[in-house]
DRENLUM-519372 format. One record per residue (C-alpha): x, y, z. Coordinates in steps of 0.25 Angstrom, whole numbers, padded with zeros to 4 digits, always signed. Layout:
REM DRENLUM-519372
XYZ/...
***
This chain:
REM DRENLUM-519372
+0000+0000+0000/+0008+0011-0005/-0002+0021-0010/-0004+0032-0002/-0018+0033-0006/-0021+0018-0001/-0013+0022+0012/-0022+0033+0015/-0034+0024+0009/-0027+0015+0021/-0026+0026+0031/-0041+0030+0029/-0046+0017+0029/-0038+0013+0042/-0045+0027+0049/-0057+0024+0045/-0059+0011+0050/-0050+0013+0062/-0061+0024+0066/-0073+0016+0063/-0068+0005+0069/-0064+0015+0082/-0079+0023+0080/-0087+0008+0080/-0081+0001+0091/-0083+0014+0101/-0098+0014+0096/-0099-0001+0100/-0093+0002+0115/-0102+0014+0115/-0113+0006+0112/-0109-0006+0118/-0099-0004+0131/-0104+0011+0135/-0111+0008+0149/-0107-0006+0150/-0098-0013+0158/-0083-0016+0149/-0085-0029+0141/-0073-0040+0143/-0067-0043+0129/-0054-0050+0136/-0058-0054+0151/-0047-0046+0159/-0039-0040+0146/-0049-0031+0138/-0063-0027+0137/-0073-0015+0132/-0075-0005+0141/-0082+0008+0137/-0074+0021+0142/-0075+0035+0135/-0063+0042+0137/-0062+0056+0136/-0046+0057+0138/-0035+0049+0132/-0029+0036+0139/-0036+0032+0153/-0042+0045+0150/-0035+0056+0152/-0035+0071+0148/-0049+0065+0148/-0053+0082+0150/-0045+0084+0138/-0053+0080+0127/-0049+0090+0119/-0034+0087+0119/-0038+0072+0113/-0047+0082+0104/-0034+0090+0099/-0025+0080+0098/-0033+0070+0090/-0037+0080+0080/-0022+0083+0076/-0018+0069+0075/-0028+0064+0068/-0027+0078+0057/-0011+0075+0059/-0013+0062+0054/-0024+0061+0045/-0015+0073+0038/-0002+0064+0039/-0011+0051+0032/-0014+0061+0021/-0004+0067+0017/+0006+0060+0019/+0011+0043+0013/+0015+0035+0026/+0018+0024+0027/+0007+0011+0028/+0010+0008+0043/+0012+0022+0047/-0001+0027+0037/-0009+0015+0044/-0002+0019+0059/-0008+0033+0059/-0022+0028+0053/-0024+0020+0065/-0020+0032+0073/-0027+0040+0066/-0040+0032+0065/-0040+0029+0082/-0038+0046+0084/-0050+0049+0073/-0058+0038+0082/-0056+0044+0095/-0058+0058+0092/-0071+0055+0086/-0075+0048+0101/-0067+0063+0107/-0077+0072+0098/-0091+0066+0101/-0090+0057+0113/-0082+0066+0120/-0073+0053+0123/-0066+0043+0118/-0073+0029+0119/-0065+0018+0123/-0067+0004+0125/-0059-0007+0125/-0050-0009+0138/-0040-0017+0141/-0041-0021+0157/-0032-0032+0160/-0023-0018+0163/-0027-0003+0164/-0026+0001+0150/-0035+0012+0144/-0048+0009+0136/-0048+0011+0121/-0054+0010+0108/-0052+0006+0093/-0046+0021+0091/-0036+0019+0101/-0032+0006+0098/-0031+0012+0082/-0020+0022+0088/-0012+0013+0097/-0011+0005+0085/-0008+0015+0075/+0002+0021+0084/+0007+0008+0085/+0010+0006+0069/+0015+0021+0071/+0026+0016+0080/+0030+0004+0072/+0030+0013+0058/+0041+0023+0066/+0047+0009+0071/+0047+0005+0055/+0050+0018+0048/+0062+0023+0058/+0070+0010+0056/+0068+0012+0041/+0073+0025+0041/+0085+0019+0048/+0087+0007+0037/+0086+0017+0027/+0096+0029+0034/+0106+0015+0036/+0106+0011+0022/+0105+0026+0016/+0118+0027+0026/+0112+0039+0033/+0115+0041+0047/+0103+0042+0057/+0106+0046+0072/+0108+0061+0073/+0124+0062+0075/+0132+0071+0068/+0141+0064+0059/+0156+0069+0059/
***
């Protein structure tokens, strides 16, 4: 998949379902978990338990909503701008999709809920409950970190067989 038209057919497709996929599964635990007791899915490892979360992780700056706001707006625009503009590579142009797909999700639960609905919670040790968008980010931050991995030891294989030196001193 060279085609930079087919990676940003990629890229929009991966958004697309990565929000539906994020907007459906927190109507289900609306519907389904709000009001209830949390539903075992893995007796003592992982079940679903409805939260809304008006902060970040274990909820806090939960009076600062509109930090969350600010910052989401810029990173989503930064990287929807990057996406289009620019030809990454598959793994990083896949990488920041996820990212960007899990951001776009939980700014829509931030601008009309109010809140961020979260669902699925891992118990055997405290751990924050989530949802699809930010398991999409974990992920997608993830690839980001393995493209960086991946693309600084090629710029080194290349520097070493181009015979360029790489490491900041000063040759005399």
């Amino acid at each position: 998949m060279k085609s930079k038209w087919s990676k940003r057919l990629l890229s929009l497709g991966a958004v697309v379902l990565g929000v539906l996929a994020d907007y459906f599964t927190k109507l289900i635990a609306v519907s389904r978990l709000k009001g209830e007791d949390p539903v075992p899915l893995i007796r003592g490892i992982l079940r679903f338990s409805y939260v809304e979360n008006p902060g970040a992780a274990w909820g806090m700056l939960a009076n600062h909503r509109w930090v969350f706001m600010v910052f989401s707006v810029l990173a989503i625009a930064a990287i929807a701008v990057y996406l289009i503009r620019r030809d990454p590579p598959i793994l990083l142009c896949v990488s920041l999709s996820l990212i960007l797909s899990g951001g776009i999700g939980n700014m829509i639960d931030r601008t009309f809920r109010g809140a961020v609905v979260d669902f699925i919670e891992f118990y055997l040790f405290e751990f924050p409950v989530f949802n699809v968008a930010d398991c999409l980010v974990v992920i997608g931050s993830g690839l980001l970190i393995v493209w960086l991995i991946v693309d600084t030891v090629r710029e080194k294989k290349k520097a070493k067989q181009t015979g360029e030196v790489d490491g900041g001193e000063d040759e005399k």
